[in-house]
C-alpha positions in Angstrom: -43.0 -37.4 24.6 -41.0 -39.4 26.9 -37.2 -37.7 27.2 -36.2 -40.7 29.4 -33.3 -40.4 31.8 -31.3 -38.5 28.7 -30.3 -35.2 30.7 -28.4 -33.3 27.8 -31.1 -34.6 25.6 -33.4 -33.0 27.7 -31.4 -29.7 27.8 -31.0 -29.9 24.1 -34.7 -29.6 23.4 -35.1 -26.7 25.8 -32.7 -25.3 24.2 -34.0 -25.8 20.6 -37.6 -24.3 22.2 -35.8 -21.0 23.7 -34.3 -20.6 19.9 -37.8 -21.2 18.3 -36.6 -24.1 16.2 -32.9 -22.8 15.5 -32.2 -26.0 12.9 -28.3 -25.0 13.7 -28.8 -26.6 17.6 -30.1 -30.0 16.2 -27.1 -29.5 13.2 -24.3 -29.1 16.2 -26.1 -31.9 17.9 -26.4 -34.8 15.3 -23.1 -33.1 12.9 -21.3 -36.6 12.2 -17.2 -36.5 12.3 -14.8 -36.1 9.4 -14.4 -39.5 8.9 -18.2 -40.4 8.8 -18.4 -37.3 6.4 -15.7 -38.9 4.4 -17.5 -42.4 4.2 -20.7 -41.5 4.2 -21.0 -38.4 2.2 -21.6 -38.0 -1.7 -18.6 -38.8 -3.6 -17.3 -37.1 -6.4 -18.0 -39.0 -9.2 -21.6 -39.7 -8.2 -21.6 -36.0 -7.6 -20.3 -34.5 -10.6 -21.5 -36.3 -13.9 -20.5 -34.0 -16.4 -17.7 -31.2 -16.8 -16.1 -29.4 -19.8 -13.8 -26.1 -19.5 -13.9 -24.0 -23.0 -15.2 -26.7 -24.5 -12.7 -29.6 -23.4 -13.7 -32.4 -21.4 -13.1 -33.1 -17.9 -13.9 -34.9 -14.9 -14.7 -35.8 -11.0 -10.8 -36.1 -11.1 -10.3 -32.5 -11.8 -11.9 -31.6 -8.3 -9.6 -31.4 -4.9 -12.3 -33.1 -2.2 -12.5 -31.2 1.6 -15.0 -31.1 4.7 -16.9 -28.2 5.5 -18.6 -27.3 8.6 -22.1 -26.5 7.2 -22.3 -28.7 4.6 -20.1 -31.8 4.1 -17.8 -33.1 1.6 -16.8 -30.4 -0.9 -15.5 -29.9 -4.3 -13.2 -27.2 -5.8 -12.6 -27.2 -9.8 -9.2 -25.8 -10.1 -8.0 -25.9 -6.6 -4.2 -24.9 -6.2 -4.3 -27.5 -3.4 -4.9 -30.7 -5.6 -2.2 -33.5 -5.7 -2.6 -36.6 -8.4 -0.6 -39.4 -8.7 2.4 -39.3 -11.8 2.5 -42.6 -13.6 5.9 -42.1 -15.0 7.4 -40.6 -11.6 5.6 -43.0 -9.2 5.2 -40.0 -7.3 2.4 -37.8 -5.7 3.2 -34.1 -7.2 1.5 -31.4 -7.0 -0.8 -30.2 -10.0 -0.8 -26.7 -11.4 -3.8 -25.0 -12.2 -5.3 -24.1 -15.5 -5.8 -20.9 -17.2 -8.1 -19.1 -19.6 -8.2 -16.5 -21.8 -12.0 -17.0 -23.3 -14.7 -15.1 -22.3 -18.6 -15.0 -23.2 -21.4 -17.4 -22.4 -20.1 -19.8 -24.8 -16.8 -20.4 -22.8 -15.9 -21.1 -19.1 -17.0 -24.6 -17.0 -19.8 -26.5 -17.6 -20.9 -29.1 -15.3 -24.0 -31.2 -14.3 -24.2 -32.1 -10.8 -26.5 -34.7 -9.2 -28.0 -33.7 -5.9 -29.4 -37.0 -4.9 -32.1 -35.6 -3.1 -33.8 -38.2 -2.2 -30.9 -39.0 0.2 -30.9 -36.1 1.9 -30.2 -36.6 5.7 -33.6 -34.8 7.2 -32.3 -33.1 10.1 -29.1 -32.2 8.9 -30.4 -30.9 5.7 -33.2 -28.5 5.6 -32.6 -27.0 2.2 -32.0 -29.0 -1.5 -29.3 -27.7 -4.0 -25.5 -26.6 -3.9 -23.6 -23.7 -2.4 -21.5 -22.1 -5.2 -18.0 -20.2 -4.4 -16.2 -18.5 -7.0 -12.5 -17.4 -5.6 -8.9 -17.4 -6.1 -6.8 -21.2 -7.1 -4.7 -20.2 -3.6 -7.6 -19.2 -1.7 -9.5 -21.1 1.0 -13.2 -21.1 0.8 -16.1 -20.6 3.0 -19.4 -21.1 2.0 -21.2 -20.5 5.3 -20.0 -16.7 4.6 -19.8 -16.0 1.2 -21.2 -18.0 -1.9 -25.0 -18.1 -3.6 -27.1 -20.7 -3.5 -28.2 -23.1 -7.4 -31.2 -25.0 -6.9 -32.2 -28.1 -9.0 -34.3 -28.2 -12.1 -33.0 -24.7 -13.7 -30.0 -24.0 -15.8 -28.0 -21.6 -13.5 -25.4 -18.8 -15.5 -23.2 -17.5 -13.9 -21.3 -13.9 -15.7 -18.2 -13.4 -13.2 -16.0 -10.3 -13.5 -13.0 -10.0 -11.5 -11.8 -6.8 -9.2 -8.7 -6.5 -7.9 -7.5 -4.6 -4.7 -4.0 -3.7 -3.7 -4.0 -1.7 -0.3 -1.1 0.0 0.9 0.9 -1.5 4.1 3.2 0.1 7.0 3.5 2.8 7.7 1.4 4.6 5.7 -1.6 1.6 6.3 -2.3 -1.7 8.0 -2.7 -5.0 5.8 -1.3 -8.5 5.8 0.1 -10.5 3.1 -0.1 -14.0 3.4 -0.3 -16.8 5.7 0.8 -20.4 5.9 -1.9 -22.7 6.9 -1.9 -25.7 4.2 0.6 -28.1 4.6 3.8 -25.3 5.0 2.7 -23.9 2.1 1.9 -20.2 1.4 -1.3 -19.4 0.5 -3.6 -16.3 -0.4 -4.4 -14.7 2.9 -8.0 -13.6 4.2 -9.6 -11.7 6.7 -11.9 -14.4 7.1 -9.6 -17.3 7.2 -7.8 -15.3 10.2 -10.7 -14.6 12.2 -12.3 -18.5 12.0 -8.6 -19.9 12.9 -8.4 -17.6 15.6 -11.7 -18.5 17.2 -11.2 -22.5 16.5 -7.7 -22.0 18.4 -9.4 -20.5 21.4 -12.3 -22.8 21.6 -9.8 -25.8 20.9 -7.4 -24.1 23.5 -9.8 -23.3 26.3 -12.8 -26.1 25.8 -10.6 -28.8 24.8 -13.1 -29.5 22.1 -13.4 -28.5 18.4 -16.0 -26.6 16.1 -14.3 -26.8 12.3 -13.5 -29.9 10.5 -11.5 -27.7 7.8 -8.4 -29.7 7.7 -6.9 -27.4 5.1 -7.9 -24.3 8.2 -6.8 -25.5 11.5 -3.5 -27.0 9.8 -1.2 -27.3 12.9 -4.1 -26.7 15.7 -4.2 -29.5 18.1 -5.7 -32.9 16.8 -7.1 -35.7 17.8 -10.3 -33.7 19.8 -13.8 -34.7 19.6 -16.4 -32.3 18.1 -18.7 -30.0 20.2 -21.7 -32.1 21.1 -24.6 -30.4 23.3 -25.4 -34.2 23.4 -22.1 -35.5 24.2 -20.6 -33.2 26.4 -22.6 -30.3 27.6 -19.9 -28.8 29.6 -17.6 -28.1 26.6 -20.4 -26.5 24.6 -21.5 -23.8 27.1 -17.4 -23.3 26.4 -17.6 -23.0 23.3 -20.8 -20.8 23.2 -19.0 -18.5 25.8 -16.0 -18.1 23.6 -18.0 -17.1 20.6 -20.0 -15.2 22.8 -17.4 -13.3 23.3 -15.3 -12.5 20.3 -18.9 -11.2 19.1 -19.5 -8.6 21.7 -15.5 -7.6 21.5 -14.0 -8.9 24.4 -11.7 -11.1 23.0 -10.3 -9.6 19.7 -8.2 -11.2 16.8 -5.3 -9.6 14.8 -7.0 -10.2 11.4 -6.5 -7.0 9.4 -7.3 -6.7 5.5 -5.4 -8.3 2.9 -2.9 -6.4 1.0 -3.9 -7.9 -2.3 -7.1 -9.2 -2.5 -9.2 -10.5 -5.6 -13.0 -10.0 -5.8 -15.5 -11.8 -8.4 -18.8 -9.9 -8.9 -21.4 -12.3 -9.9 -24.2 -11.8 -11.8 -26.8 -14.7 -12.2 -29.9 -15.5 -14.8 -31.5 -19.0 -14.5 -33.5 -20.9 -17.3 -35.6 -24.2 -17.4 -34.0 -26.5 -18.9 -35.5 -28.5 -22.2 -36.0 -31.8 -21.1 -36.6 -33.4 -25.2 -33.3 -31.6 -26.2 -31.8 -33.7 -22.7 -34.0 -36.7 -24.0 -32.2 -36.8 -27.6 -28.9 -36.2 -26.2 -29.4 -39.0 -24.1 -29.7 -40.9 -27.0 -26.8 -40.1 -28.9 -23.9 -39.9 -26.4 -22.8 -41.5 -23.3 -23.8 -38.1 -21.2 -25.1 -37.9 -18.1 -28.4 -35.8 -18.4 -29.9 -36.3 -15.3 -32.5 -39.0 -14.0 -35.3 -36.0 -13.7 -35.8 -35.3 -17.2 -39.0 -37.2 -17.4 -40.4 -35.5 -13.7 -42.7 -33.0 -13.7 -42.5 -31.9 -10.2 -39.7 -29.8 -9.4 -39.6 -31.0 -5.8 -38.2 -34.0 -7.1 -35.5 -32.9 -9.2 -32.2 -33.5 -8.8 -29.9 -32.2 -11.5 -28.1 -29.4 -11.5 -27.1 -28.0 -14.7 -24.5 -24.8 -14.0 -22.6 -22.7 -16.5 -19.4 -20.5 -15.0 -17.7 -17.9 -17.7 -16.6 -14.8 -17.5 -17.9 -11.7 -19.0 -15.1 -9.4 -19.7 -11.0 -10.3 -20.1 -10.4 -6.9 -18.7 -10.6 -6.2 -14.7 -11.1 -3.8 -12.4 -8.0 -2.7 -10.2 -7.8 -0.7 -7.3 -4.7 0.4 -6.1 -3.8 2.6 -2.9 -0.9 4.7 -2.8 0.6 6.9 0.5 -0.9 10.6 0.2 2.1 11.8 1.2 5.9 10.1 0.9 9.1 11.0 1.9 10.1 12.3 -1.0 6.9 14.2 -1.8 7.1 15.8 2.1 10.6 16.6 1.4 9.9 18.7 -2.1 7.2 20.5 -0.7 8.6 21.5 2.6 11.7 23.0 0.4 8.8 24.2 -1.9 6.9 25.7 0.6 10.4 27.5 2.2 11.6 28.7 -1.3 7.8 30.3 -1.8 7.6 31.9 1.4 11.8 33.0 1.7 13.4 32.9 -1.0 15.5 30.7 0.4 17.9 28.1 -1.6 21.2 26.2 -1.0 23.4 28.9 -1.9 21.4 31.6 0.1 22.2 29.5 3.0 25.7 28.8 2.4 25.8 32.8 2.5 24.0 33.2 5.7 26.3 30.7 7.3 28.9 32.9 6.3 27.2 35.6 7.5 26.7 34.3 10.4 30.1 33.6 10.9 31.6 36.7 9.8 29.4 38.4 12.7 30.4 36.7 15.2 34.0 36.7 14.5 34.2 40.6 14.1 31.6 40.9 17.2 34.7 38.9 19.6 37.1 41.2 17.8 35.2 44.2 18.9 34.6 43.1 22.5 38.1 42.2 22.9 39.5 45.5 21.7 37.1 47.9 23.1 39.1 49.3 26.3 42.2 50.2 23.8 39.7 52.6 21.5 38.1 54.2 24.7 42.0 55.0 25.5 42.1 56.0 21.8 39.0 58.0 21.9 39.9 59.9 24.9 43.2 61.9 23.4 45.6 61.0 26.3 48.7 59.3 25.7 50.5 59.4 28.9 49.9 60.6 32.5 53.5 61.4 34.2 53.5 62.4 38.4 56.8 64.7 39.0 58.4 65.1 42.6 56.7 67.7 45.1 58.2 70.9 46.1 59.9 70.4 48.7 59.7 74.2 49.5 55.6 74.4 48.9 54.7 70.6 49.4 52.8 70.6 45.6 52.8 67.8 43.4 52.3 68.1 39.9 51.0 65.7 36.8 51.7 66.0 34.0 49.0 65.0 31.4 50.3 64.4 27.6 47.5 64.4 25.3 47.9 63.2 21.2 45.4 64.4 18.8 45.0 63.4 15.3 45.5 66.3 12.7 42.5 65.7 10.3 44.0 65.6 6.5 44.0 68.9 5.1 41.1 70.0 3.1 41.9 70.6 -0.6 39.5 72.9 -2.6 39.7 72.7 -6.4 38.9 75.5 -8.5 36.5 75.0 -10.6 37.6 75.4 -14.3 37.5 78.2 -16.5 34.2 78.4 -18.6 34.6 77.5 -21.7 34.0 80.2 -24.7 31.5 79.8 -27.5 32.1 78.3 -30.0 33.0 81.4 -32.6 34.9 82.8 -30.1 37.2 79.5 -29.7 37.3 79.1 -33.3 38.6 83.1 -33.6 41.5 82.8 -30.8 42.9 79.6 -32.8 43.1 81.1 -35.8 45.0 83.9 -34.6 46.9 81.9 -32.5 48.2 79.9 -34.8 49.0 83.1 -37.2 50.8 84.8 -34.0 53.1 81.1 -33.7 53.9 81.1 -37.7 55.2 85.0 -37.9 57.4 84.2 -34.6 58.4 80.9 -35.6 59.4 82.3 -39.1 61.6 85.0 -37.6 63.4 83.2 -35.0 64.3 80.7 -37.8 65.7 83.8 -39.8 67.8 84.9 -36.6 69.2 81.4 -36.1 70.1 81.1 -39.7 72.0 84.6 -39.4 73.8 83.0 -36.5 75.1 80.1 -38.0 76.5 82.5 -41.0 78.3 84.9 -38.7 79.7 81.7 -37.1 81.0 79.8 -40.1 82.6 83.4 -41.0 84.4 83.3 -37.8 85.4 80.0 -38.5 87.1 81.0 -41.7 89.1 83.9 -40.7 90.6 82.0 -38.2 
C-alpha cells in the first residue's frame, strides 16, 4: 500500500497498528464538524416515524436535536432545553415539559425509529442500532458513559423505576448543587458533566484545539477552534492525548464532587420479535409508519426500531443523608452526658458560683485580719516601759494582759421523779380535802370579822 508523501497519514496508521485496530483513532481521524453533522446527519423526521405518550400522539417535533461526540445528531423526547416557535406571540419561548402519572406496560412512549442502515458511514460506524438514555428533563446526557444499546428487528421494553438521592452538604459533607452551562440557565448538575467540561477547557486551553462538539456542554468555552485531527494537525493531538493522559493517572485533578440531589432510573429490559403480518395489516389500515423491513428475512438488514419506555411503579426509592451528629444533638448530649456523670444542672451551678464566691470573699477577709487575732489570741493588751531607777539603773515593763472570763456554767437539777400513779392520785385527794377544811374556816373567821366590825360601827 502506497502511503504517498502523507506524513500524519503515515503516523496515523502506525498508530492504528500499535492499538491493534482501536476503531476510535480512525473515528478522531475522519469525525466530520458540527456543521457537517448538522447537514449531513439523519434528521428527525426521517429518524423518528412514529411516537405516542400514554396513548396520545406525537411527533419528530416533540424532540430537542444536539451533537454528540460518539455518535452524531441526537434526539431527546422531553428535553427541558427545547424552544418552539408561538404562533400567536411571534416569539421563540421556551416549552415546558410533560408529565405523567401512568404506569404499566400499556402506558409510557412509544416510538418507531428508522435506522437507515444501509447509510451507515463504514468507518465511522462499526455497530447498527441506537444508544438509549433515560434521565432527568434538566439533565445533560452522555451516551458514551451511560445508556444501553436497542438493536433493530426486536421490540425493545424498557420497565424504568426511579431512585432518588439527596446527600448532605457542608460541613457535615461535600456535594454541589447545580451549575449553569446552557444558555445562563440553571440546570441539573453532574459529576460527569463537571469532569468532561473540565478536561475540554484544558485541552481547548492548552492545545488550542477541541475534542467535544456538545454545544449545550462547553457553553461559554472558547469557539471558533478546529477539532483534533491526528490528520490535520498532529502536534495538537499528542496535546490532547497528554492532557487526558494526565487527568487519568491524577496529575491534573478537577473539582467535580457528587451531586447533592441526584435522580437515578434503574432499567430493566425484555426484547421480543416483532409480528411482521400484524405490521403488514396495520399498514393497511392507517397512515403508520411500520418500517420498510417487514417483508426481510434477514436481520442484518433490518432497520426499524420499535421501542416501548414506561414505568413500572409510581412510587420511588429515596435516599436521604442526614448529619450524624448536629449542633443541637452535640449540645443535648454533652449536657446529657454532664447531668449523668455530675449531677450537675443550671441551678447547681448558679450555687457553686456562689460558692465560689462566698469563698473567696471570706478567704480575703481572713487574710486581711489575721495579725489582729494572733494579738487577740495571745492575751496581751498593752506593753507599757516605766523610767529606770535612777538609784539601781533598772528599767521595768509593764505587761497588761486581758483574758476572756468563759460564761459561767449553769447546772440544772434534774427534776423530781414523778410518783406512781396511785400515789399521785392519793396526795390529790387529800390535798384538795386539806384546802376545803382551811378554806371553810378562814371564811368563818372573816365572816366573824365583818360582824365584830359592823357592831363597832353601831355603837359609835
Amino acid at each position: 500500500m502506497d502511503l504517498g508523501n502523507n506524513k500524519s497519514f503515515r503516523e496515523l496508521v502506525q498508530s492504528l497498528r500499535r492499538t491493534h485496530g482501536d476503531p476510535s483513532v480512525m473515528q478522531r481521524a475522519f469525525t466530520p464538524s458540527v456543521e457537517e453533522i448538522q447537514q449531513y446527519g439523519i434528521k428527525s423526521a426521517q429518524f423518528i416515524t412514529a411516537c405516542t405518550l400514554d396513548d396520545a400522539k406525537c411527533s419528530h417535533q416533540d424532540f430537542y436535536q444536539w451533537q454528540s461526540d460518539g455518535y452524531g445528531n441526537c434526539f431527546t423526547f422531553n428535553s427541558g432545553f427545547r424552544y418552539a416557535w408561538n404562533q400567536a406571540t411571534g416569539k421563540l419561548e421556551h416549552v415546558k415539559p410533560n408529565k405523567t402519572r401512568t404506569f404499566g406496560s400499556k402506558a409510557g412512549l412509544r416510538v418507531t425509529l428508522n435506522v437507515d442502515a444501509g447509510h451507515y458511514s463504514s468507518l465511522l460506524t462499526p455497530d447498527v442500532g441506537v444508544r438509549v438514555v433515560v434521565h432527568p428533563t434538566d439533565q445533560l446526557p452522555f451516551p458514551e458513559e451511560r445508556g444501553f444499546s436497542v438493536v433493530p428487528g426486536f421490540t425493545t421494553a424498557v420497565g424504568i423505576s426511579r431512585k432518588r438521592i439527596h446527600r448532605v452538604g457542608p460541613p457535615h459533607g461535600v456535594c454541589r448543587e447545580f451549575a449553569e452551562f446552557f444558555g445562563g440557565r440553571e440546570l441539573r448538575y453532574t459529576t460527569t458533566a463537571c469532569q468532561k467540561r473540565c478536561v475540554e477547557h484544558a485541552i481547548r486551553t492548552k492545545c488550542q484545539c477541541m475534542e467535544s462538539v456538545n454545544r449545550d456542554l462547553t457553553m461559554g468555552l472558547t469557539r471558533g477552534l478546529a477539532r483534533c485531527n491526528p490528520l490535520v494537525n498532529s502536534t495538537a493531538d499528542r496535546c490532547r492525548q497528554q492532557v487526558k493522559s494526565q487527568f487519568s493517572r491524577g496529575k491534573s485533578t478537577c473539582d467535580c464532587p457528587p451531586a447533592c440531589l441526584e435522580d437515578r432510573y434503574e432499567k430493566a429490559l425484555s426484547m421480543s420479535l416483532p409480528n411482521k403480518h400484524y405490521y403488514r395489516i396495520m399498514r393497511n389500515f392507517t397512515d403508520e409508519f411500520t418500517g420498510t423491513d417487514l417483508c426481510e428475512s434477514d436481520n442484518i438488514s433490518n432497520s426499524t426500531i420499535r421501542l416501548q419506555v414506561y414505568l413500572e411503579d409510581p412510587s420511588f426509592e429515596y435516599i436521604h443523608e442526614s448529619p450524624a451528629y448536629s449542633v443541637e444533638s452535640l449540645v443535648s448530649n454533652i449536657g446529657g452526658v454532664m447531668g449523668l456523670c455530675l449531677g450537675l444542672s443550671a441551678l447547681t451551678l448558679v450555687e457553686m458560683a456562689e460558692y465560689l464566691v462566698e469563698l473567696t470573699v471570706s478567704g480575703w477577709s481572713n487574710w486581711r485580719n489575721r495579725g489582729e487575732r494572733a494579738a487577740n489570741r495571745s492575751g496581751i493588751k498593752r506593753v507599757e516601759v516605766l523610767p529606770s531607777d535612777p538609784s539601781t539603773g533598772m528599767q521595768c515593763v509593764t505587761i497588761i494582759h486581758t483574758f476572756e472570763r468563759p460564761p459561767p456554767t449553769v447546772v440544772e437539777e434534774p427534776p423530781p421523779p414523778k410518783p406512781p400513779q396511785a400515789e399521785r392520785e392519793a396526795q390529790t385527794k387529800v390535798s384538795l380535802t386539806f384546802f376545803g377544811k382551811r378554806k371553810l374556816r378562814a371564811k368563818k373567821v372573816a365572816d366573824a370579822k365583818k360582824s365584830r366590825s359592823k357592831r363597832a360601827h353601831k355603837r359609835r
